[in-house]
N, C-alpha and C positions, 0 to 999 in steps of 0.2 A: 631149433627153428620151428614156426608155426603155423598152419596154416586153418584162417579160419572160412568154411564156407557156408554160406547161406543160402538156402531155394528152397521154397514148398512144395518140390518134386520129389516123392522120397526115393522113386529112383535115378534119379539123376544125382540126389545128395551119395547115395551108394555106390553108384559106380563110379566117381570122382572120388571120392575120398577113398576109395580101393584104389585108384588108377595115382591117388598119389603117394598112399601108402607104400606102394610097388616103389616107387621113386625113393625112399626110404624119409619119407617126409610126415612129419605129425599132424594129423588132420582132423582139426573137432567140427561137427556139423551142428548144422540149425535149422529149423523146420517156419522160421518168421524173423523179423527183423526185431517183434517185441521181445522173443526170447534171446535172442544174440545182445540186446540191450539190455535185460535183468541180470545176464550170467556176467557182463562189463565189467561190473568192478573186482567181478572175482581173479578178473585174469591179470599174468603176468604184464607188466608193461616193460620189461627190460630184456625180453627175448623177442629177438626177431620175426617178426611175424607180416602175415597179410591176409586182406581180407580178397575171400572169391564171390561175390554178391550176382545173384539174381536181379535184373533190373525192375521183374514185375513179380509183384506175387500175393494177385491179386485174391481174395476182398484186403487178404490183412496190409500193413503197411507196406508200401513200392521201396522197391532199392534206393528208388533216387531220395523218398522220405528218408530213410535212415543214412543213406550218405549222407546228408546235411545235418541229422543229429552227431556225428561223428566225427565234427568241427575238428576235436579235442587230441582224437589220436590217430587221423588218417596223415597227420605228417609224417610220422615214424612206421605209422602201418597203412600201403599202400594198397589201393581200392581197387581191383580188376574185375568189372562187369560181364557180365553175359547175357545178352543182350536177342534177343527174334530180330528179326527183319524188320518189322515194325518200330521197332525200337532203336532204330540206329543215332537217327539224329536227338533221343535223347542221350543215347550214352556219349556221342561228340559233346553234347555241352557238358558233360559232366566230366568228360578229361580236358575241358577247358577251364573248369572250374576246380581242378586239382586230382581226378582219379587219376592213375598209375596207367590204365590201359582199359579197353574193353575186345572180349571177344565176341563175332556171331554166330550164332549155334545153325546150323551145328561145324564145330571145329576140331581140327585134328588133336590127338591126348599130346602129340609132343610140343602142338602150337602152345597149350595150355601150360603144360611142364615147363619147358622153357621160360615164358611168362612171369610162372610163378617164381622159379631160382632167381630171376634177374629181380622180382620187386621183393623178394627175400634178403639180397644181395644191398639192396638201397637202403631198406629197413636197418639192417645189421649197420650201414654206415650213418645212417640218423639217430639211432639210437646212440652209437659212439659218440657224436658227434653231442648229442644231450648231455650225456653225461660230461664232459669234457668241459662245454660249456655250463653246468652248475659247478665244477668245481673251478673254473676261472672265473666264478660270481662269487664264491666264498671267500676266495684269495681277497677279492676287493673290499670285499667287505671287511675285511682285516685290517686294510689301510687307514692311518689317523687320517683326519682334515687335512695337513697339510704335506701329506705324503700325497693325499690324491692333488692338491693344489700345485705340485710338484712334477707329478705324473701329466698332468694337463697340461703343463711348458712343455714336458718332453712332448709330447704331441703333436704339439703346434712346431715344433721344431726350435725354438727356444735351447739356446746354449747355455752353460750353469750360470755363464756371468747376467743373460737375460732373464734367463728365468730369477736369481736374488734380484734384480733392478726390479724387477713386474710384481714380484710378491714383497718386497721389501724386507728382503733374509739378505744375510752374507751369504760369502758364496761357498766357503766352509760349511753351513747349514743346510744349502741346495745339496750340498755333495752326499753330506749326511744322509737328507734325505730319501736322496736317490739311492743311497748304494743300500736303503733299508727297503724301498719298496721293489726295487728288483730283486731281492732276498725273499721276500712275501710272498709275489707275481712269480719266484721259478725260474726270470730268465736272468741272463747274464748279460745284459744291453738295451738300448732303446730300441735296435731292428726285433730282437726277439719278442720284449714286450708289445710293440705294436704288430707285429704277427699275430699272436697272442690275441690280442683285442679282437683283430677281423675274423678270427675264427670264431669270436661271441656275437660278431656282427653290431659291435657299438660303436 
């Protein structure tokens, strides 16, 4: 697990990332939001991670500017603010608008601890939860034409005898066909395949 923090405080970046070290937790710092964006592509994206961001830091780019460059991977890696007093009602919209959490400073290290294991905790099931769905996007993609045309009756709720009437197969051919794309898809029925599905949210 990861944790990434951001602030143009260098002591504020030192005693947090000590205080989550202590927690037994990996914690790389950044001194701007331009540098936390050049170092981007270098990093892992299949290890759970999250970011701790400064909401201001000021001249160079504000938290809230790089939360919104961050479109891409604050799904999986979850945005927790820290925020002055001044700054409350931007970090409200910015957990309306998808951050994880904000805290305001100054707050206690186990409010912050806490925090962080829990959007740690979310990460680790987002990321599971990606991978799982790329690989029930490969399965499909496996499927002939009319395996998926097949899979589309079961769906609808379509029995073998409607789904051959609707695609104009026998029903020998329906069956065929099903019992190949449930072989593909992993599952062993139409409850399991459309389980399946909703977890890719199609």
């Amino acid at each position: 697990m990861q944790v990434y923090l951001i602030d143009d405080e260098e002591v504020l970046r030192d005693s947090l990332s000590w205080l989550l070290e202590s927690r037994d937790l990996e914690c790389k710092t950044f001194a701007s939001g331009e540098a936390f964006l050049e170092a981007l592509p270098l990093l892992p994206t299949n290890v759970a991670s999250c970011i701790v961001l400064d909401i201001r830091m000021e001249p160079m780019m504000s938290g809230i500017e790089l939360f919104h460059k961050l479109a891409d991977v604050r799904n999986n890696w979850p945005i927790i603010f820290l925020s002055g007093h001044g700054d409350i009602s931007l970090a409200v919209t910015a957990v309306k608008q998808g951050a994880f959490d904000f805290l305001e400073k100054p707050f206690a290290d186990n409010q912050l601890v806490d925090r962080v294991f829990e959007a740690l905790a979310f990460s680790k099931s987002r990321i599971a939860q990606t991978v799982q769905s790329e690989i029930i996007r490969q399965r499909l993609t496996a499927l002939s034409h009319r395996e998926v045309s097949v899979m589309e009756s079961i769906l609808n709720g379509r029995s073998n005898r409607e789904a051959a009437d609707e695609l104009e197969m026998s029903v020998r051919t329906v069956e065929v066909h099903r019992a190949s794309l449930f072989k593909k898809m992993g599952v062993k029925g139409a409850v399991e395949l459309i389980n399946l599905l909703q977890a890719l949210e199609v």
